[in-house]
N, CA, C and O atoms as a MOPAC input file, in Angstrom:
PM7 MOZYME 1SCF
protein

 N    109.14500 1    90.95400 1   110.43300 1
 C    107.82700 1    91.52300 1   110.31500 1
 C    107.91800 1    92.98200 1   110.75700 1
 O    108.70100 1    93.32200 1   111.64400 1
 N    107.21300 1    93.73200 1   110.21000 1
 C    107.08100 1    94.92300 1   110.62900 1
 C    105.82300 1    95.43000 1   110.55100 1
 O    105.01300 1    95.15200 1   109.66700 1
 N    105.58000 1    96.45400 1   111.81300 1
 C    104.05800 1    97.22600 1   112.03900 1
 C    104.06800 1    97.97100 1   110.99700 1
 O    104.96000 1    98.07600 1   110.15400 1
 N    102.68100 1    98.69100 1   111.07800 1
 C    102.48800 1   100.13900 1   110.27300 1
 C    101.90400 1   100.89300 1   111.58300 1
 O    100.87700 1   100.72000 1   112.23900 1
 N    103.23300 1   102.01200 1   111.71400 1
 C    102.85300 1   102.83000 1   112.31000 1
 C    100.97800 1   103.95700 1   112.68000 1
 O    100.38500 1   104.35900 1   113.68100 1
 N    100.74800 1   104.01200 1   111.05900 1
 C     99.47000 1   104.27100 1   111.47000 1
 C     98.25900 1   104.10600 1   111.17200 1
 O     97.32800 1   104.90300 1   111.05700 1
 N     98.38800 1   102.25800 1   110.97500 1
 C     97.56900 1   101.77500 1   111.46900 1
 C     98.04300 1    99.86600 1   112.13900 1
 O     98.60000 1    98.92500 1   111.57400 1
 N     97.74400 1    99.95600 1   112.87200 1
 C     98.12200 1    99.02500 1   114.11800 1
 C     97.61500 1    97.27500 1   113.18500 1
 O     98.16300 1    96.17300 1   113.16100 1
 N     96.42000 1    97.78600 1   112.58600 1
 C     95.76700 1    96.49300 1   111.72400 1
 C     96.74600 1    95.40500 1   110.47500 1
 O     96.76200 1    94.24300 1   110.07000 1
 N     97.60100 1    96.96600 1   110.22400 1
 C     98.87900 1    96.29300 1   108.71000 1
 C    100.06100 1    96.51300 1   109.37600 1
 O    100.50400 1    97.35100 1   110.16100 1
 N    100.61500 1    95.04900 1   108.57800 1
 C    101.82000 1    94.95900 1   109.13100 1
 C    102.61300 1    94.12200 1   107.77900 1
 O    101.93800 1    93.51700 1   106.94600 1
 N    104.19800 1    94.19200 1   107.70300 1
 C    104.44800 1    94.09500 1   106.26000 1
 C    105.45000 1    92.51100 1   106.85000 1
 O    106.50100 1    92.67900 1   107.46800 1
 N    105.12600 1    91.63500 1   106.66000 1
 C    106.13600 1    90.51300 1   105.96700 1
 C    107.50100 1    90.24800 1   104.73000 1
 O    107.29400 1    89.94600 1   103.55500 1
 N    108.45200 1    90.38800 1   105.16200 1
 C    109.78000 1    90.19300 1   104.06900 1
 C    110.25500 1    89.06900 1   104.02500 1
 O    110.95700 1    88.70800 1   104.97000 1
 N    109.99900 1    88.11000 1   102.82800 1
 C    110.65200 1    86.83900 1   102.80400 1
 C    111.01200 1    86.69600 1   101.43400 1
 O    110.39600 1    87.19100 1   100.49000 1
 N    112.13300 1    85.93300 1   101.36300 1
 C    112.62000 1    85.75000 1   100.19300 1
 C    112.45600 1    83.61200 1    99.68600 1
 O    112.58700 1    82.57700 1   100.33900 1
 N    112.18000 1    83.87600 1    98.48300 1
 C    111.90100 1    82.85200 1    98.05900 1
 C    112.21300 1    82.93300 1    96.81100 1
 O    112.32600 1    83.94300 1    96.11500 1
 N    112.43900 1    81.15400 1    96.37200 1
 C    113.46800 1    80.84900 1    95.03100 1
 C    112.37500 1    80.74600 1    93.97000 1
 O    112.83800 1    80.39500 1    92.88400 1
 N    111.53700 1    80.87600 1    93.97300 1
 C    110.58400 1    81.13200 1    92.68100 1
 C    109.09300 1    81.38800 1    93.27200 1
 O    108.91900 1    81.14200 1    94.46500 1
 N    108.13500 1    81.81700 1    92.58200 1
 C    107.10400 1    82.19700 1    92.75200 1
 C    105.93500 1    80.82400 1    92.93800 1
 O    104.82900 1    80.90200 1    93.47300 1
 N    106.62200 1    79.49000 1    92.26900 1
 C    106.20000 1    78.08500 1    92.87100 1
 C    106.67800 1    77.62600 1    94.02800 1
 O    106.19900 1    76.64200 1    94.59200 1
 N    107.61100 1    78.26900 1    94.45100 1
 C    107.76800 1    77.80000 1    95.99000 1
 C    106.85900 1    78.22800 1    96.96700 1
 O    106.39600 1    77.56000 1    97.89100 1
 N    106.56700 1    79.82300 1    96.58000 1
 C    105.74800 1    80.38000 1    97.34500 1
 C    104.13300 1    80.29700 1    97.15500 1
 O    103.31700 1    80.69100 1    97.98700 1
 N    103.87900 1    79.79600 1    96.08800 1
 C    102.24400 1    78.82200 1    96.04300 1
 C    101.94900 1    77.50900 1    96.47100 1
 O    100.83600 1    77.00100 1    96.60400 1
 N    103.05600 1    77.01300 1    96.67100 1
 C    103.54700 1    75.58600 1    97.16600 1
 C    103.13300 1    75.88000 1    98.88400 1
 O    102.45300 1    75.09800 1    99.54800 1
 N    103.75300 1    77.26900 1    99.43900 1
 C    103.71600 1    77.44700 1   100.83500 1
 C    102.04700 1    77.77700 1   101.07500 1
 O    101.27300 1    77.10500 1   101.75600 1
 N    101.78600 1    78.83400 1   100.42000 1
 C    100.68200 1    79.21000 1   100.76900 1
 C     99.27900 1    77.72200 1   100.50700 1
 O     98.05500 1    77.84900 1   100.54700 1
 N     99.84800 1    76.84500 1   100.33500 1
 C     98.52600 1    75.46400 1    99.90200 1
 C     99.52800 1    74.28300 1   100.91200 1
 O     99.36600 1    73.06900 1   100.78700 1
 N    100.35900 1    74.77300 1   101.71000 1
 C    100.73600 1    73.63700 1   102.62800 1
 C     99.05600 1    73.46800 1   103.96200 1
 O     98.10500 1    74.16400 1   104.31700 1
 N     99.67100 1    71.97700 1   104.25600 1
 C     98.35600 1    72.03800 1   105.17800 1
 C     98.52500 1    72.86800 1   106.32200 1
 O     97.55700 1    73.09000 1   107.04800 1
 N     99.75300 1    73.39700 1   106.58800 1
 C     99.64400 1    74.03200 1   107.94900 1
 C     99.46400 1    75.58300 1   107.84800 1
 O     99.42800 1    76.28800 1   108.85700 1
 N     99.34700 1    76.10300 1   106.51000 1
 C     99.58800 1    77.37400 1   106.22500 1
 C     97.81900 1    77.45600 1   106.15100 1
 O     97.30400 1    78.07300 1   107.08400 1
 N     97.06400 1    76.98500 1   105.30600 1
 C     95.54000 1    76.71800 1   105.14100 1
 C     95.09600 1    76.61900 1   106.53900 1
 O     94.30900 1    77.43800 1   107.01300 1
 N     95.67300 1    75.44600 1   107.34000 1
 C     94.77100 1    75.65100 1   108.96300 1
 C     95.47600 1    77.15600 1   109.82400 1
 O     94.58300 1    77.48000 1   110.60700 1
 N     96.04700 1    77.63800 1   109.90300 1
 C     96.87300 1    78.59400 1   110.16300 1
 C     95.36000 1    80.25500 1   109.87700 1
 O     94.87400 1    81.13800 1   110.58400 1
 N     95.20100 1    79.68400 1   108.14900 1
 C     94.24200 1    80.88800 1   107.83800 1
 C     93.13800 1    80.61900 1   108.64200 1
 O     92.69700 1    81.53600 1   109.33400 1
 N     92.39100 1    79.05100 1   108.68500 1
 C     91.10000 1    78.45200 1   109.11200 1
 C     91.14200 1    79.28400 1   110.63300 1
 O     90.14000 1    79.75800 1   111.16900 1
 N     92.37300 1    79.33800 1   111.12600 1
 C     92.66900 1    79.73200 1   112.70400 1
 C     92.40400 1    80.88900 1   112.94200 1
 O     91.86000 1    81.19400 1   114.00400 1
 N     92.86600 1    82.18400 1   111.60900 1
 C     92.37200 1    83.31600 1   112.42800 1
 C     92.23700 1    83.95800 1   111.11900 1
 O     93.20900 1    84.36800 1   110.48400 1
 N     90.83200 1    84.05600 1   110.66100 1
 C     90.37600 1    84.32900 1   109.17500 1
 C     90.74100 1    86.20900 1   109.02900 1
 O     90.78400 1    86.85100 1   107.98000 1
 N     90.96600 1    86.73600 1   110.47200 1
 C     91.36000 1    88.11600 1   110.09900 1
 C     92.77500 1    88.45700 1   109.75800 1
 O     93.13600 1    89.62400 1   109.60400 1
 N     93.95200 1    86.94300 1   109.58500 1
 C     95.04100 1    86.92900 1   109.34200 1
 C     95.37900 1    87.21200 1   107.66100 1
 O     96.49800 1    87.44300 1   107.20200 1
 N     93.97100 1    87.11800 1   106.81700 1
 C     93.88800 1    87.68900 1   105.50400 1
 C     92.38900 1    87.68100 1   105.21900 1
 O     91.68900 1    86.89900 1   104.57600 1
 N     92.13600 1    88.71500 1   105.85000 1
 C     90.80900 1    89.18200 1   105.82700 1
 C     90.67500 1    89.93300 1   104.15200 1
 O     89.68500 1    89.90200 1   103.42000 1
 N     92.24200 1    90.68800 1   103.83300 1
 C     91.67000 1    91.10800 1   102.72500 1
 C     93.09300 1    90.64100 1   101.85900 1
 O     94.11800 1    90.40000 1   102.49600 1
 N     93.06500 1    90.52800 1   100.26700 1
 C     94.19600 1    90.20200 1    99.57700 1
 C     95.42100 1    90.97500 1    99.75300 1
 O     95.48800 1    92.20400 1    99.73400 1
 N     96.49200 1    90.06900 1    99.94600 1
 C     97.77700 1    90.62800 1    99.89100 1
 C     98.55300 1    91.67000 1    99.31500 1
 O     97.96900 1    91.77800 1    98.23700 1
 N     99.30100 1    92.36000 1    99.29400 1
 C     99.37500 1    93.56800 1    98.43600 1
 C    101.11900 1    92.63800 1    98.28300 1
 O    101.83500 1    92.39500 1    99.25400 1
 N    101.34000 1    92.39200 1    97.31300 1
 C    102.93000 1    91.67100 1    97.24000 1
 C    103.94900 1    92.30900 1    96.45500 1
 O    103.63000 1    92.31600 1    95.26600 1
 N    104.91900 1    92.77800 1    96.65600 1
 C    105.78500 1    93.52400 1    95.74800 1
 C    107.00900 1    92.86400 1    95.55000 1
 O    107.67300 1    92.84000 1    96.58600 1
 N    107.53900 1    92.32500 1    94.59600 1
 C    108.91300 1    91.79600 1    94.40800 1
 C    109.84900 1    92.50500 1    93.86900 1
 O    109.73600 1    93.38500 1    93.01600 1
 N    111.08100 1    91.97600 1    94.55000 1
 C    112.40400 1    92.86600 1    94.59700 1
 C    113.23400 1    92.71900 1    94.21100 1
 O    113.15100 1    91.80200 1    93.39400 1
 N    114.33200 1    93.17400 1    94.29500 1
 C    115.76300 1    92.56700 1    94.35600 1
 C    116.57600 1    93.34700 1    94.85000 1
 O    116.46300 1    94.56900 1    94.74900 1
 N    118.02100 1    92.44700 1    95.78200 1
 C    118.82700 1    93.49400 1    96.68500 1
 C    119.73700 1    94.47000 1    95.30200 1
 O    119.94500 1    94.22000 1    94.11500 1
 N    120.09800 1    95.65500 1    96.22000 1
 C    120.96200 1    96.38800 1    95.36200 1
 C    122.15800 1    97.11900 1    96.24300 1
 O    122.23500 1    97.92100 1    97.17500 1
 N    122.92600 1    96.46200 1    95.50200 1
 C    124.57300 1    97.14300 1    96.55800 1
 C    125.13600 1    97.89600 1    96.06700 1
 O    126.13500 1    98.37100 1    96.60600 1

């Protein structure tokens, strides 16, 4: 995880995942849903998501 220097509120998540159904699969697990229920300012606003790939 990483901050944003200037502003303290955003902060950027890097995870890698094997398809884009794994990662809708995560986000509708029950613990990921009570997780949001827990602290609704944990996505107060939509995700900004950018996909990648490494380069050597």
């Amino acid at each position: 995880m990483l901050s944003d220097d200037a502003d303290e509120n955003k902060f950027t998540i890097v995870e890698k995942w094997a398809a884009q159904a794994a990662l809708d699969a995560h986000d509708n697990t029950e613990y990921m849903l009570a997780a949001d229920a827990h602290s609704p300012t944990f996505r107060a606003g939509p995700a900004s998501i950018m996909k990648a790939r490494a380069v050597f």
